[in-house]
VEXTORVEX-997649 format. One record per residue: x, y, z of N, C-alpha, C in turn; residue in three letters. Coordinates in steps of 0.2 Angstrom, whole numbers, plus 5000, padded with zeros to 4 digits. Atoms other than C-alpha are relative to their C-alpha. Example, Ala and Ser with C-alpha at 12.3 -4.5 7.8 and 13.67 -1.06 7.14 Angstrom:
BEGIN
500449945000506249785039500450065000Ala
499649944999506849955036499650055003Ser
REM end
This chain:
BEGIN
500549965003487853876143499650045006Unk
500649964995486854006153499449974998Unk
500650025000485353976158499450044997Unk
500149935007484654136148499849974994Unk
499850035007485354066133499349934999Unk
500350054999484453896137499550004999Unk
500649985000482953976138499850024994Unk
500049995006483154046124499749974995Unk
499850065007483453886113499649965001Unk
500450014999482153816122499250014999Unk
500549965002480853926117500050024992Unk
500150005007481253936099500049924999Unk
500350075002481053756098499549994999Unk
500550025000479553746104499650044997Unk
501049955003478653896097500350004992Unk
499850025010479353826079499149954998Unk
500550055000477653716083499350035000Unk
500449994998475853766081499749985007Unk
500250034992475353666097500550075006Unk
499849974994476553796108500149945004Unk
500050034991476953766127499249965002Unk
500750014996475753656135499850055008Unk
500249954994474753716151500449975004Unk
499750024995475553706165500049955004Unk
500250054999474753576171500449934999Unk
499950045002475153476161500749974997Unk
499250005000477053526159500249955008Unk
499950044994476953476178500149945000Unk
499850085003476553296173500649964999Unk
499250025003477853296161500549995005Unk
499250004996479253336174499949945006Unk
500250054996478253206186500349924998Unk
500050035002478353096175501149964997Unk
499450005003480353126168500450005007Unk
499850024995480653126187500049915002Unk
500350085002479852946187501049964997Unk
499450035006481252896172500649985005Unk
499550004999482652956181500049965008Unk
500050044993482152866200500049964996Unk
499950085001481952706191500549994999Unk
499450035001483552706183500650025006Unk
499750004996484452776197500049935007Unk
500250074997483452616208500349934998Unk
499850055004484252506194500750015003Unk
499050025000486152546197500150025008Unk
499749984995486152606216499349965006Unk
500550024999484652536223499849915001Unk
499850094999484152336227499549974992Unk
500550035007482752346209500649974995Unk
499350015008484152246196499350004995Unk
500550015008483452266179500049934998Unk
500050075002482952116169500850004996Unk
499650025003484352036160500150044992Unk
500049995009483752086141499850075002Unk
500049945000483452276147500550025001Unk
499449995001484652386141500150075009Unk
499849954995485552516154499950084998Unk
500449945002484652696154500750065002Unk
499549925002485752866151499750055005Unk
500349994994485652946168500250094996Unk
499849945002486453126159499450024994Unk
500449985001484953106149499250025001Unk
500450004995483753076160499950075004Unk
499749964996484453226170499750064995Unk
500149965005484353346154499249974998Unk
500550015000482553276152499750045005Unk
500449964996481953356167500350075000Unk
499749945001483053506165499650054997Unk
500249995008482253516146499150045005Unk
500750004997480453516157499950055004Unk
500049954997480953646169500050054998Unk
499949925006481453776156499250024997Unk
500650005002479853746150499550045003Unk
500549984994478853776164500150065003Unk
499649934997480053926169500050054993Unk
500449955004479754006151499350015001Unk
500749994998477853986152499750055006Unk
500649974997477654066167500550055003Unk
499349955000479054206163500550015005Unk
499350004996480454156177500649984998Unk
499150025000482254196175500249975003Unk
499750044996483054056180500850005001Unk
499449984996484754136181500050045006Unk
500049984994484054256194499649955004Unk
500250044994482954116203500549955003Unk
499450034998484654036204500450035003Unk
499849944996485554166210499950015007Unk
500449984993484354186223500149945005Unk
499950074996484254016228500749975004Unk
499450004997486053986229500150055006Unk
499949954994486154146242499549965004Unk
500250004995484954086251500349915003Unk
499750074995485853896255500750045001Unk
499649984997487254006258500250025007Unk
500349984993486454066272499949975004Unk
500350044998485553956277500449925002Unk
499650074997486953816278500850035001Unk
499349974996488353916283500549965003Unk
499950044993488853806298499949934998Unk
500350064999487753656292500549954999Unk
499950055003489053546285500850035001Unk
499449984999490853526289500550014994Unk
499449975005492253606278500549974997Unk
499649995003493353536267501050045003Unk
499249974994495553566275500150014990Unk
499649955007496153696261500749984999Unk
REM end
């Protein structure tokens, strides 16, 4: 899926609600917080935290699309393409690690 698209599907969801986008602020939280979700469970299976016995095991591909879900958000609200800020992004760790990291034999 492009990330266009995403934004898209992300934004007809939400504005199906009178509430809207929250302020920014407060989107921030959210993705604080859905960061939060996904350190725990990652601390759970790679980490020395074991979960209790009678809690169940958390959905790491969810967890992940939770904060995804939060940055689309954040990135409509405050009108950024996030296929050109990706774009960009990747050029500039292109550059930027050029050298950094040894190569893969083709």
């Amino acid at each position: 899926m492009e990330l266009k698209k995403l934004q898209q599907d992300v934004d007809a969801y939400i504005s199906q609600f009178k509430e809207g986008y929250f302020p920014p602020l407060v989107n921030l939280a959210r993705l604080a917080e859905e960061v939060g979700e996904l350190a725990r469970e990652l601390n759970h299976r790679f980490g020395p935290k074991t979960k209790k016995p009678d809690e169940p095991e958390g959905d790491l591909a969810l967890e992940l699309a939770d904060i995804l879900f939060v940055v689309v958000v954040l990135a409509n609200q405050l009108d950024v393409s996030l296929d050109d800020a990706m774009q960009r992004t990747l050029a500039k760790y292109r550059v930027r690690d050029a050298s950094r990291w040894e190569r893969k034999e083709l």
